[in-house]
Residue, then its C-alpha position, 0 to 999 in steps of 0.5 A: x715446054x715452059x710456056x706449056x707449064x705456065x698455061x696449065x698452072x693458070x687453067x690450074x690454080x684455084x682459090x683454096x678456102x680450106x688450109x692445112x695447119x703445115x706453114x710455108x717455108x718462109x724461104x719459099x714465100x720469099x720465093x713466091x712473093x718474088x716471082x709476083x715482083x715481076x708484075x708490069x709496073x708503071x716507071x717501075x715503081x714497084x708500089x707494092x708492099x705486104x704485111x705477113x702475119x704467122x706464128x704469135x702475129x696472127x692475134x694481133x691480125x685477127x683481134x683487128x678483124x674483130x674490133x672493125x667487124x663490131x665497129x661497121x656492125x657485122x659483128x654485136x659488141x654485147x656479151x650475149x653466149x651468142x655473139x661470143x660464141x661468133x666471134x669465138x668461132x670466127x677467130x679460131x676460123x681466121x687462126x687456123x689459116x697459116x698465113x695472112x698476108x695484108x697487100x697494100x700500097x701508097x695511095x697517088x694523089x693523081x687519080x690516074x697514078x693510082x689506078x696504074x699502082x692498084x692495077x701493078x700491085x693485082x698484077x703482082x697478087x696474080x704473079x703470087x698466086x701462080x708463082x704459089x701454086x706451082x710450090x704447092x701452095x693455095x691462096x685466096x685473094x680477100x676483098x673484106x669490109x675491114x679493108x675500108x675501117x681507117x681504124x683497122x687500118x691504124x690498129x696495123x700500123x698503116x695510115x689509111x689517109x696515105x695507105x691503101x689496102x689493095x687486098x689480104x691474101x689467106x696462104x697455106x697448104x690446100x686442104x681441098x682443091x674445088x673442081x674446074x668450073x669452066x669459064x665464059x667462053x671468050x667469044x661472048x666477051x670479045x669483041x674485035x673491030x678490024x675497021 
């Protein structure tokens, strides 16, 4: 019965990208956050570590965001109503999301050591987003630009030559859950060699 529930939380999850205003239960984060800690971990090294931004902390969080995106030149550093008006927009678009949690990890000097990290820490991001999902709770899993800004990094209190930010995670109530797409039939990536 158990396994039946685990498979249909994974065909299940989606990635939300609306949030409701309604924060998470800090104790049901550390829930979440937990379950993801029972990701395979290379000599149970368990590199993952998290920075959550919530509440006042969001603007901090956000003014970082902003600062990198108009140092790597997604975003004008003029005065123009234009591009206040972006980042106006921008901000009260990243505020308005509950939480923002910054997924990151020592960085390994051995090459192999550190991909071994990185793949533990995506594990552990999976395990919390379907951990999050059976608590009724959405997360997107963020790649952004400002991940790579070593200032944006120091603007957060991580040094970007010794840290590495694996990934920002937006979590909060779905306020829209997208339909099931489907997916690739396994068949046309699988490829078995018997002999």
């Amino acid at each position: 019965m158990i396994i039946i529930d685990i498979l249909k939380t994974i065909k299940a999850r989606r990635s939300i990208h609306t949030f409701k205003e309604q924060e998470v239960d800090a104790a049901i984060l550390k829930e979440i956050f937990t379950y993801g800690s029972y990701a395979p971990t290379h000599y149970m090294k368990e590199p993952w570590n998290i920075k959550m931004y919530q509440e006042e902390g969001k603007h901090k969080f956000v003014d970082a965001i902003i600062s990198s995106y108009q140092r790597i030149g997604m975003i004008k550093t003029d005065e123009s109503p234009k591009t206040l008006k972006m980042i106006d927009s921008m901000k009260s678009f990243l505020l308005e999301i509950p939480h923002h949690a910054v997924i990151y990890f020592e960085k390994d000097d051995n090459p192999v050591r550190y991909e071994e990290d990185y793949a533990s820490v995506s594990a552990f991001i999976q395990n919390a987003q379907l951990a999050a999902w059976e608590y009724g709770v959405g997360m997107l899993w963020t790649i952004t630009p400002y991940m790579h800004d070593p200032e944006f990094a120091s603007d957060i209190g991580l040094n970007h030559d010794t840290m590495k930010i694996a990934a920002v995670m937006q979590i909060g109530y779905p306020k829209k859950v997208s339909h099931d797409k489907g997916r690739t039939a396994i068949e046309e990536k699988l490829e078995i060699i018997a002999k």
